[in-house]
C-alpha positions as CSV (number, residue, x, y, z in Angstrom):
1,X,47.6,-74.6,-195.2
2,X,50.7,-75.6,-196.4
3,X,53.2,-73.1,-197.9
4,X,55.5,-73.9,-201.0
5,X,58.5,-71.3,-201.9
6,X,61.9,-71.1,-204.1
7,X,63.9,-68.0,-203.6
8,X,66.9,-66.8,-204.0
9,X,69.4,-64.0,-202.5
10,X,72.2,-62.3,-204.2
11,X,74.3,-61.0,-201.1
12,X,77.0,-58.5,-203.2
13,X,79.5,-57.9,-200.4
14,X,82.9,-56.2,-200.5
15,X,84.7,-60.1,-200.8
16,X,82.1,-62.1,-202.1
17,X,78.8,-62.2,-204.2
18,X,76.9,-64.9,-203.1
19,X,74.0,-66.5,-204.6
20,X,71.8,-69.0,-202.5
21,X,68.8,-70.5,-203.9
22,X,66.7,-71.7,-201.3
23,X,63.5,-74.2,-200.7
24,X,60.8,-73.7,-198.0
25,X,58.2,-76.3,-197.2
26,X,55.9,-76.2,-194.4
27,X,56.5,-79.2,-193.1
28,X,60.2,-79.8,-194.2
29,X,61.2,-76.5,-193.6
30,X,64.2,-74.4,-195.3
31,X,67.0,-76.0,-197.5
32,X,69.8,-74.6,-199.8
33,X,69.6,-75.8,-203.0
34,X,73.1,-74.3,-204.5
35,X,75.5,-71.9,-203.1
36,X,77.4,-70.2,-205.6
37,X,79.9,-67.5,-204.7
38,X,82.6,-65.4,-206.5
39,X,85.5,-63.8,-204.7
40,X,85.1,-60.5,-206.4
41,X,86.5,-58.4,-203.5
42,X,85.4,-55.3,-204.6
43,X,86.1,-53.4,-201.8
44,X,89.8,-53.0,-203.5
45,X,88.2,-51.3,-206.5
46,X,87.0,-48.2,-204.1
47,X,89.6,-45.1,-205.6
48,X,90.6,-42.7,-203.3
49,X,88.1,-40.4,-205.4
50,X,85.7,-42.6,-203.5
51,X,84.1,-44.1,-206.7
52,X,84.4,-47.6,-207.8
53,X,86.5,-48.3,-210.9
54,X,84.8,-49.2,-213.9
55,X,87.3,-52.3,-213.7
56,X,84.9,-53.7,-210.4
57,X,81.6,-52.4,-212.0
58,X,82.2,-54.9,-214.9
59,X,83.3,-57.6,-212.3
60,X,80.0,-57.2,-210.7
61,X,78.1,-57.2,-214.1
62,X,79.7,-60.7,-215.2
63,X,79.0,-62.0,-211.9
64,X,75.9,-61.3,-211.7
65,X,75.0,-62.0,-215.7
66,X,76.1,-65.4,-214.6
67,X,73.9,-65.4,-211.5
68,X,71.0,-64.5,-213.8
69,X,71.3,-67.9,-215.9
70,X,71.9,-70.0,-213.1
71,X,68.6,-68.5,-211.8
72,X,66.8,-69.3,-215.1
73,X,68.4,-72.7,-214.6
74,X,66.6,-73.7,-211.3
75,X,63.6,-71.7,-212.2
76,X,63.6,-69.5,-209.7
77,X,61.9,-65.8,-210.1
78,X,61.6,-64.9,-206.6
79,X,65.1,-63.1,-206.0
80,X,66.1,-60.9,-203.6
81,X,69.3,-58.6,-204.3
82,X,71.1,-56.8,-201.6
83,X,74.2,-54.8,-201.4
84,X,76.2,-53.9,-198.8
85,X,79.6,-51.9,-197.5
86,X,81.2,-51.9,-201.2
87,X,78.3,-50.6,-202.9
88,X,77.2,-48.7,-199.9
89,X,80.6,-46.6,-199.6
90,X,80.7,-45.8,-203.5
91,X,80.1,-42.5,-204.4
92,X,78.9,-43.3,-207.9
93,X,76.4,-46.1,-206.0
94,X,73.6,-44.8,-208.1
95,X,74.8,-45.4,-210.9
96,X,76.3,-48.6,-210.7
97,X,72.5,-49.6,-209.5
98,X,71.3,-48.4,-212.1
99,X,73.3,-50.3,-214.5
100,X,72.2,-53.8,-212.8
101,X,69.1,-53.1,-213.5
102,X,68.8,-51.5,-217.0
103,X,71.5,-54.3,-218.2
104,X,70.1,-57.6,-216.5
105,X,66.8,-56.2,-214.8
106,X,68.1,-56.9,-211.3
107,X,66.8,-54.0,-208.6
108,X,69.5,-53.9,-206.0
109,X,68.5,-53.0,-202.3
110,X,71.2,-51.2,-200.9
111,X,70.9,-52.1,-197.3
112,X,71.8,-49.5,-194.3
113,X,74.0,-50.2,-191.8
114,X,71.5,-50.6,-189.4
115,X,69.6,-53.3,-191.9
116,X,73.0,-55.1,-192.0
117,X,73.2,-55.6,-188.4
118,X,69.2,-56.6,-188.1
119,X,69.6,-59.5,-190.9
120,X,72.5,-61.1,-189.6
121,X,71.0,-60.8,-185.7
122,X,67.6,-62.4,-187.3
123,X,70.0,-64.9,-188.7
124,X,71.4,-66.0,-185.6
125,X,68.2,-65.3,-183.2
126,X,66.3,-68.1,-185.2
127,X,69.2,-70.3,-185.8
128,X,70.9,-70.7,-182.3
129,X,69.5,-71.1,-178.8
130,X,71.9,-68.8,-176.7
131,X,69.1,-66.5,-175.3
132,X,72.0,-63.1,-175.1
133,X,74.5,-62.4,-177.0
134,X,77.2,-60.1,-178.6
135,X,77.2,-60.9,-182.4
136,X,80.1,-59.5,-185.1
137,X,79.9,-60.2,-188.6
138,X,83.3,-59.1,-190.0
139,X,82.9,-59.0,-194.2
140,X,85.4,-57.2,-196.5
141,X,84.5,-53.4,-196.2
142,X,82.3,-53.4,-192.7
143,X,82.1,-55.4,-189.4
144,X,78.3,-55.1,-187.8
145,X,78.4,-55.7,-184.2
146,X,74.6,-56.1,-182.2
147,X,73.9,-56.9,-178.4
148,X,70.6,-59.1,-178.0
149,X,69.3,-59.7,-174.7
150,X,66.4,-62.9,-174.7
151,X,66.4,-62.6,-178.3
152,X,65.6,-59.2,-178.5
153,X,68.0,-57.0,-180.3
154,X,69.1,-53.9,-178.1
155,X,71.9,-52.3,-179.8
156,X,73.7,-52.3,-183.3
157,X,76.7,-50.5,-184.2
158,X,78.1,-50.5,-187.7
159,X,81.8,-49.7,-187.9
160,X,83.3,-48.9,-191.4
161,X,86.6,-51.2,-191.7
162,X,86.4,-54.8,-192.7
163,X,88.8,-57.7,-193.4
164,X,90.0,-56.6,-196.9
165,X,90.2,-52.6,-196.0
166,X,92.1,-54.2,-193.1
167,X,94.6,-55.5,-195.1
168,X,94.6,-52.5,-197.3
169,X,95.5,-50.1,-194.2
170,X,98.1,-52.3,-192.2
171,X,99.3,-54.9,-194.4
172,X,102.1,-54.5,-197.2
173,X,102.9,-58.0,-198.5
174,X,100.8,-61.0,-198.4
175,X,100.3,-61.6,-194.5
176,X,100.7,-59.5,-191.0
177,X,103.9,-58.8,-189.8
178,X,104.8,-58.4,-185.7
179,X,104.5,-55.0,-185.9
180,X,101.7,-54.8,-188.5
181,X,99.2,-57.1,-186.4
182,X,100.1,-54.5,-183.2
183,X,99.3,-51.7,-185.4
184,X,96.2,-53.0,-186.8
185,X,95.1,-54.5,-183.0
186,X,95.6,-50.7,-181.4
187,X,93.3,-49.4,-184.0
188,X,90.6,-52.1,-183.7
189,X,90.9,-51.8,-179.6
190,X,90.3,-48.3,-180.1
191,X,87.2,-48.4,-182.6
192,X,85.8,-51.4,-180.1
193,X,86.3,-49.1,-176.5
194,X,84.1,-46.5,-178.2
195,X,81.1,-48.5,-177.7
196,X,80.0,-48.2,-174.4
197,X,77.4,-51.0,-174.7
198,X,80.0,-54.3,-175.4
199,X,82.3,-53.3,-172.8
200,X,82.6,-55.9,-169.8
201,X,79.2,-56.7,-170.6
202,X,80.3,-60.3,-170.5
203,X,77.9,-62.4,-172.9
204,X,79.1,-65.0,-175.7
205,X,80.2,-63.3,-178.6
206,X,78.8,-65.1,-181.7
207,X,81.1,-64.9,-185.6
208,X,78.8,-64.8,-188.1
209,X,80.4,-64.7,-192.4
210,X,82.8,-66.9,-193.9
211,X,86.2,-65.4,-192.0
212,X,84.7,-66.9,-188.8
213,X,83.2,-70.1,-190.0
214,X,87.1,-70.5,-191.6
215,X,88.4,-70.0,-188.3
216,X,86.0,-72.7,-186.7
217,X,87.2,-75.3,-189.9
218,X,91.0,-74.8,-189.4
219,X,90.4,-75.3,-185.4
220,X,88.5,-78.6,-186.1
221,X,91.2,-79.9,-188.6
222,X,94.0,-78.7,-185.5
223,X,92.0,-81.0,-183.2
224,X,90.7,-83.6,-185.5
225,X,87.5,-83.0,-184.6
226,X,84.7,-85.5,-184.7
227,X,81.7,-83.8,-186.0
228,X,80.9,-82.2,-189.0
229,X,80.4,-78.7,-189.5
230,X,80.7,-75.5,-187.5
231,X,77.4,-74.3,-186.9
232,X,77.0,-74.8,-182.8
233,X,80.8,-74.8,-182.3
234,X,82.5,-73.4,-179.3
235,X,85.7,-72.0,-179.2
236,X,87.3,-70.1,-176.0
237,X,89.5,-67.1,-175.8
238,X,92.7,-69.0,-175.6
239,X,91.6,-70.9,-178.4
240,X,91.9,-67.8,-180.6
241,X,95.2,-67.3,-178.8
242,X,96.4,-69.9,-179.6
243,X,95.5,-70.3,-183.7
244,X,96.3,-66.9,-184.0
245,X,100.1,-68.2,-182.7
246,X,99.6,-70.6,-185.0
247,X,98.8,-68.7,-188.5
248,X,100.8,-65.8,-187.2
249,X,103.7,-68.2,-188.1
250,X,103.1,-69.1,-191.8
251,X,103.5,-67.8,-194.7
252,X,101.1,-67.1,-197.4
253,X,101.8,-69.9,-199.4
254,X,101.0,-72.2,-196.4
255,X,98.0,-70.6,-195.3
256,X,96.7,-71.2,-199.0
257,X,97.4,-74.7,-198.5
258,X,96.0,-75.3,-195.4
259,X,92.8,-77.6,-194.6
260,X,90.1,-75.9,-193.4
261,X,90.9,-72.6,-194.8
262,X,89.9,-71.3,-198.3
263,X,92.6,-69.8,-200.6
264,X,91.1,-66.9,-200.7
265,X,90.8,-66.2,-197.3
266,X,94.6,-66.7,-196.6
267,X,95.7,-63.2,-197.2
268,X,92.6,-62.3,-194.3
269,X,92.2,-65.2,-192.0
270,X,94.7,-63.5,-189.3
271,X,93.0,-59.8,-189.7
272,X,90.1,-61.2,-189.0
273,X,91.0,-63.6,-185.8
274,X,92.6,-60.4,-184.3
275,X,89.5,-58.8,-184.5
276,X,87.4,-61.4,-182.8
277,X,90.2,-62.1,-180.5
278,X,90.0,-58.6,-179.7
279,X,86.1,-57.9,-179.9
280,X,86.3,-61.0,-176.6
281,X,89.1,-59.0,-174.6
282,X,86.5,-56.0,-174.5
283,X,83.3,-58.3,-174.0
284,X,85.5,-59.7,-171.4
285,X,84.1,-63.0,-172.3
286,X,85.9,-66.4,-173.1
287,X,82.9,-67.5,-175.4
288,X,83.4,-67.7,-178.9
289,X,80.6,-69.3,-180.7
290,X,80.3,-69.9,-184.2
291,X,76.9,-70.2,-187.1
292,X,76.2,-71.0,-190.5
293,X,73.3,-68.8,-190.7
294,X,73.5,-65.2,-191.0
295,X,73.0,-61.5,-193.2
296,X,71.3,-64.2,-196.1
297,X,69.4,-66.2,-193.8
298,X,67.5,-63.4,-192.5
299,X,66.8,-62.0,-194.9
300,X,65.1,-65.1,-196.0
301,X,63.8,-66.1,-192.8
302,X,61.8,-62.5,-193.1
303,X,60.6,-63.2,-196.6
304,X,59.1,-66.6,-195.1
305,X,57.5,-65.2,-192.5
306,X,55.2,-62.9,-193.9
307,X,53.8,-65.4,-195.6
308,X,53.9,-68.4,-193.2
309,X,54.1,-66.4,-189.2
310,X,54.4,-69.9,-187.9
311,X,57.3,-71.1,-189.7
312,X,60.1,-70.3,-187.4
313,X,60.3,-69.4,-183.6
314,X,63.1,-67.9,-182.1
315,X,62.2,-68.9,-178.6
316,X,62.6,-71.9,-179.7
317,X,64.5,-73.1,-181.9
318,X,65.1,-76.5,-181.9
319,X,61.4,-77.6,-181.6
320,X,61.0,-76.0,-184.8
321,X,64.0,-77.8,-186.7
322,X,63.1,-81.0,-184.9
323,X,59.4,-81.2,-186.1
324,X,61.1,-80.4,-189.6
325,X,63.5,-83.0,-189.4
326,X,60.9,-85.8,-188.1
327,X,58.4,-84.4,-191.3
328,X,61.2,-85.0,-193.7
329,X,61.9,-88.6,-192.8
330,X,58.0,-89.4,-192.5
331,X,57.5,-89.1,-188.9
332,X,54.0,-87.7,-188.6
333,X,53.3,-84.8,-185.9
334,X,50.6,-87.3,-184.0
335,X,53.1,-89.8,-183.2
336,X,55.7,-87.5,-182.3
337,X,53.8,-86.1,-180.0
338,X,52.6,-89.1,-178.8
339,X,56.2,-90.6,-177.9
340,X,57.2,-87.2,-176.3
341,X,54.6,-87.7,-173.9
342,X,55.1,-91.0,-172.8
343,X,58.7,-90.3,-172.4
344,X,58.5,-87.1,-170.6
345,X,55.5,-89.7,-168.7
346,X,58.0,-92.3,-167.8
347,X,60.9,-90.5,-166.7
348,X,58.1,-88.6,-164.0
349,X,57.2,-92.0,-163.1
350,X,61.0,-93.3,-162.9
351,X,61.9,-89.9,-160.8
352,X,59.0,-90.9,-158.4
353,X,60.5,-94.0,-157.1
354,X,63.3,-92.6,-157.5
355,X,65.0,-95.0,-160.1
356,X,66.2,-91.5,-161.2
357,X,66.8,-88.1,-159.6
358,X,64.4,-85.3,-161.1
359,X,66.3,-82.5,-163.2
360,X,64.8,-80.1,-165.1
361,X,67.5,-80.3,-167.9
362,X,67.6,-84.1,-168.0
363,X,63.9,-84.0,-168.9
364,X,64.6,-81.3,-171.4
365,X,67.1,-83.6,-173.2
366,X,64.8,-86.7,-172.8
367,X,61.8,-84.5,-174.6
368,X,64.6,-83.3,-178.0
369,X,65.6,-87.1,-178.1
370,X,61.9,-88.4,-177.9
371,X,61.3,-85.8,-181.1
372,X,63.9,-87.2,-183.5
373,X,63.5,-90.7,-182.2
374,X,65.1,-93.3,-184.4
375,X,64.4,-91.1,-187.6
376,X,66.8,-93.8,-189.3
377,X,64.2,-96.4,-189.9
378,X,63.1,-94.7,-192.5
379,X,65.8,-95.2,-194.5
380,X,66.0,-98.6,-193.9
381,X,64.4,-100.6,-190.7
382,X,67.3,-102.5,-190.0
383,X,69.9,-100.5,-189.5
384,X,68.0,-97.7,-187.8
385,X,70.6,-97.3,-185.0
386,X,73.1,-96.3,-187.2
387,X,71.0,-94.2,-189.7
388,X,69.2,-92.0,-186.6
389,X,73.3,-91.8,-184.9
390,X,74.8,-90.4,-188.0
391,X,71.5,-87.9,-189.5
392,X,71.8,-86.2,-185.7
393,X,75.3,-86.2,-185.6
394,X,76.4,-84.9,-188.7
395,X,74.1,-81.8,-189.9
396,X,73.9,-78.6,-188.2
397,X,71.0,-78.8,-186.2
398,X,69.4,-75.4,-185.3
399,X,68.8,-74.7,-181.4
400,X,71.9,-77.4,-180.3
401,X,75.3,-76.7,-179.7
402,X,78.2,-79.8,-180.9
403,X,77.7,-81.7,-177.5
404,X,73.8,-81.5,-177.0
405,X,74.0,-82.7,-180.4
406,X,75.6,-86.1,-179.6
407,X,73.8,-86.0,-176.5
408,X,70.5,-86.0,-178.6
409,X,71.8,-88.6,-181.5
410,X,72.9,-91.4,-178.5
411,X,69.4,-91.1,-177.1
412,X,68.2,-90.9,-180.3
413,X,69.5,-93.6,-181.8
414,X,69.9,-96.5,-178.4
415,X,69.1,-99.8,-179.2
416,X,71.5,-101.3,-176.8
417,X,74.7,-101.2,-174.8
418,X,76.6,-102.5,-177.2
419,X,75.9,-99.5,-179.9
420,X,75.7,-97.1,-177.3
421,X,79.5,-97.9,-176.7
422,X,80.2,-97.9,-180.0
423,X,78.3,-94.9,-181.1
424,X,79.9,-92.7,-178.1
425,X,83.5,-93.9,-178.2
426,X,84.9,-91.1,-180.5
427,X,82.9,-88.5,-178.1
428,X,83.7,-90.0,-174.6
429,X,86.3,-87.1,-174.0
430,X,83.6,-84.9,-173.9
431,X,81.5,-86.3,-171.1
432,X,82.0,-87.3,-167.7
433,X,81.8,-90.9,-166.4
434,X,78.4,-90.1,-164.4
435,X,77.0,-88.3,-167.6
436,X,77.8,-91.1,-169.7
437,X,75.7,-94.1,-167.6
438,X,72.8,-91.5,-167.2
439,X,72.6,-90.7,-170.8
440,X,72.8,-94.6,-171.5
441,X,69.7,-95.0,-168.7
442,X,68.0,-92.1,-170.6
443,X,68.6,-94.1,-173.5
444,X,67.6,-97.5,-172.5
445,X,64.3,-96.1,-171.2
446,X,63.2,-94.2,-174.3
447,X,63.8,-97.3,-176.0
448,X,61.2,-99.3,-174.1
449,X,58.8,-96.0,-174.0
450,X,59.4,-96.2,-178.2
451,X,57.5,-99.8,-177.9
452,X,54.6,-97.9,-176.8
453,X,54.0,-96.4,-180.0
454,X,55.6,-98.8,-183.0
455,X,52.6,-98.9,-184.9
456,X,52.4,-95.2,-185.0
457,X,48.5,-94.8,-184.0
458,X,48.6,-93.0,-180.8
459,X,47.6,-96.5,-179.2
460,X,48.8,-96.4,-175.7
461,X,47.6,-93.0,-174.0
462,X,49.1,-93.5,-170.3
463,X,51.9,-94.7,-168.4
464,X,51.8,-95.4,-164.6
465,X,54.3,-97.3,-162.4
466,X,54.1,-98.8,-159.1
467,X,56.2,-100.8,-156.7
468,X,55.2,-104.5,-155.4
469,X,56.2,-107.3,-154.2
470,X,57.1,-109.3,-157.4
471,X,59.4,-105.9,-158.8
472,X,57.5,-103.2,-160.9
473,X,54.0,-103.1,-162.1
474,X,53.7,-100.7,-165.5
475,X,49.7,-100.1,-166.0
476,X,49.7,-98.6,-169.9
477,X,46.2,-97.1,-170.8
478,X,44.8,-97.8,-174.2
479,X,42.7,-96.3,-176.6
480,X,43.0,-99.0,-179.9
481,X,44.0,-102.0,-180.0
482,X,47.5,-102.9,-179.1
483,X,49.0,-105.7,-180.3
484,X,51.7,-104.3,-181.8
485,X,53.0,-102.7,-178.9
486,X,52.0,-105.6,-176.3
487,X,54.8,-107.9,-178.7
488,X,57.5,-105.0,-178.8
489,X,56.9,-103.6,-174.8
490,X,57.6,-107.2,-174.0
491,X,60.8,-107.8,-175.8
492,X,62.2,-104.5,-174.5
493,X,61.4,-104.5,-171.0
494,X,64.9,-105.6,-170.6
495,X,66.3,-102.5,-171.3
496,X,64.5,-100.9,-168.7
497,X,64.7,-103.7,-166.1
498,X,68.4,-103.4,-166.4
499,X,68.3,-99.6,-165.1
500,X,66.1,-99.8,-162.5
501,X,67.5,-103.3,-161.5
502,X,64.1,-105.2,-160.7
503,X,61.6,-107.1,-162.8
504,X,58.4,-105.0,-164.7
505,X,55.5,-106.6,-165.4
506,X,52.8,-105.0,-167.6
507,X,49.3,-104.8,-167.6
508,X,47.0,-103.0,-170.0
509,X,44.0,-100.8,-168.9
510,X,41.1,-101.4,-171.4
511,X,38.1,-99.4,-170.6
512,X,39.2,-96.3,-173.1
513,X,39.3,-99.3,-176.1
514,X,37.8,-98.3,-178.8
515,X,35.6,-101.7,-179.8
């Protein structure tokens, strides 16, 4: 049964409010179809009284009166409005409430701490692979922190000081001074070593919210990074150190103008890098990874689910976003699954005569490239090399990090030497000499396995090799008829033949034909 949805969230933080309109398809899976956001920061409108001024109440109702018509726009009735440490810390939160929803029919759910922390761990646990983790979502008002252990979540702590209340306690111009940023870093050390649970435990530390994915941007424009996008980025501790040396030293007016980092994130962006940089001292980790997905993402993830159980799987992620990926350029499930198995089936075969040497891993890659196989032809046949290199390599694909991403798109995408070079040159700094010729092997032999199944029926059913006298004898066992695949097998033998260094010659095993 095939599910259909459009829905919407209205995150109202204490920077932002956010409204994402989303599309779910079964096959196809989630997509944003806009992202609108409005730095309201409305944590600054909190009085010492403890009420918010009537000044940020009418800042949320315009925001949100706009949000409405954008929503009538697209269509969309299925919206889902959540509040978090700015409404949650007002004292007159009932009230304000109750004005969004008399004056624009909008019900607020004010989420509890321990909601905040659940959403934004869901966020991650479905998006990324890492199996254990420390996660920290620092917004304006509150910075969640969770420990997961094999994608379970243990523990979740709340702690009531965020990014713009950061500013607002330590900060008296625009930016940190020297002896502001040691002020603010002694009180966030301190709120940290209370929780027993992230010290020295040692796992990655995952940023989730925009204050991390700006730090992962301005990092890539330092580097002149290759890839797009910062969802799967890896950053170490003396990374941090080092940016934080970096931004320490501007002034506000250069921080606005810097690429990578939004303007309204300059006054923030070094508040919130202490924090991480500190949250990793007391992890005692040097992993900082980063996601797109987060607090709005599970919450929509969860609304999914309860309608479609199947349509995400935290164990394992990528196999999920693959299938959805081969669905929405018109690769059907059958002949997916058909070339996964003849690849896993011919690297088995290659390992047994030891053309290659068996690793678990390598066959792991071999099966996410066989998945996603040259997905470019269906944007145009020709050019499918360089259509299936650059949809893998540039969009956030859930369940790889930055370099098993351009591991998967030069498997993904071989056709030969020549574009493998091509296609890997930017990355070559990132793999080793003997990684490189086995991922261009790997490569070369999915190609000739992709012969197997070019007219997409599930024709050939089994692969076997064998050593004589004359080189390599390949036995394929049929189920249909196989021209098709006899032309193509034949043309791209080469590829193969040049790994392995000796001649194949095919024959085809009949007796499962259908006549």
């Amino acid at each position: 049964m095939q599910t259909k949805m459009k829905t919407a969230i209205i995150d109202i933080g204490s920077n932002t409010v956010r409204l994402v309109i989303y599309d779910y398809d079964t096959r196809e899976g989630l997509h944003e179809l806009g992202n609108m956001k409005v730095v309201a920061r409305l944590r600054t409108h909190i009085l010492p009284s403890g009420e918010m001024a009537e000044a940020g109440i009418d800042l949320l109702e315009h925001t949100l009166q706009d949000f409405v018509e954008m929503l009538e726009d697209f269509s969309v009735s299925d919206v889902r409005v959540v509040a978090t440490a700015a409404i949650r810390q007002a004292t007159n939160r009932e009230q304000i409430m109750a004005r969004m929803s008399d004056k624009l029919g909008l019900k607020i759910d004010l989420l509890s701490e321990e909601q905040e922390a659940y959403y934004g761990f869901l966020g991650v646990a479905y998006s990324l692979a890492t199996p254990s983790a420390v996660t920290i979502d620092i917004g304006g008002g509150s910075t969640e922190i969770t420990l997961f252990k094999d994608k379970e979540l243990c523990y979740s702590h709340s702690f009531p000081f965020g990014t713009v209340s950061l500013k607002q306690m330590f900060v008296k111009g625009e930016v940190l001074s020297t002896n502001e940023q040691q002020k603010l870093n002694a009180f966030v050390r301190e709120q940290f070593a209370q929780i027993e649970w992230i010290t020295n435990c040692g796992l990655p530390v995952i940023g989730i919210g925009g204050s991390a994915r700006n730090i992962a941007q301005v990092h890539q424009q330092r580097k002149n990074y290759g890839l797009t996008g910062v969802h799967g980025y890896e950053m170490t501790a003396q990374d941090l150190r080092k940016l934080n040396d970096f931004l320490g030293n501007m002034t506000y007016e250069e921080l606005k103008q810097l690429d990578g980092l939004s303007s309204d994130r300059a006054d923030i962006i070094v508040p919130a890098l202490s924090v991480f940089r500190i949250l990793l001292e007391i992890v005692n980790t040097t992993r900082f990874q980063l996601t797109k997905k987060g607090l709005r993402e599970g919450l929509v993830m969860e609304r999914i689910l309860q309608k479609d159980p199947t349509a995400f799987d935290k164990y394992h992620v990528f196999d999920i976003h693959a299938k959805q990926l081969a669905a929405e350029y018109r690769r059907s499930d059958v002949e997916v699954a058909n070339l996964v198995q003849l690849a896993e089936k011919m690297y088995d075969e290659c390992c047994r005569l030891n053309f290659f040497t068996y690793v678990e891993e390598d066959k792991e890659l071999i099966r996410k490239a066989a998945k996603v196989f040259a997905i470019g032809e269906y944007i145009e046949l020709s050019s499918s090399s360089q259509h299936t290199f650059y949809l893998i390599a540039n969009q956030a694909i859930d369940g790889l990090d930055h370099v098993e991403r351009i591991k998967v798109a030069l498997l993904a995408s071989y056709k030969n030497k020549d574009y493998f070079s091509h296609f890997v040159e930017p990355f070559e700094s990132w793999l080793e000499e003997d990684e490189l010729h086995k991922l261009r092997d790997f490569g070369a032999m999915l190609k000739f396995a992709y012969a197997f199944t070019v007219s997409k029926r599930g024709v050939v059913q089994d692969i076997t090799l064998t050593r004589a006298a004359d080189g390599v004898h390949l036995t394929a066992k049929l189920q249909k008829n196989a021209a098709a695949e006899k032309y193509q097998a034949e043309r791209h033998k080469k590829h193969l033949e040049r790994v392995i260094k000796e001649d194949i010659h095919i024959y085809y095993n009949e007796e499962g034909l259908n006549k």
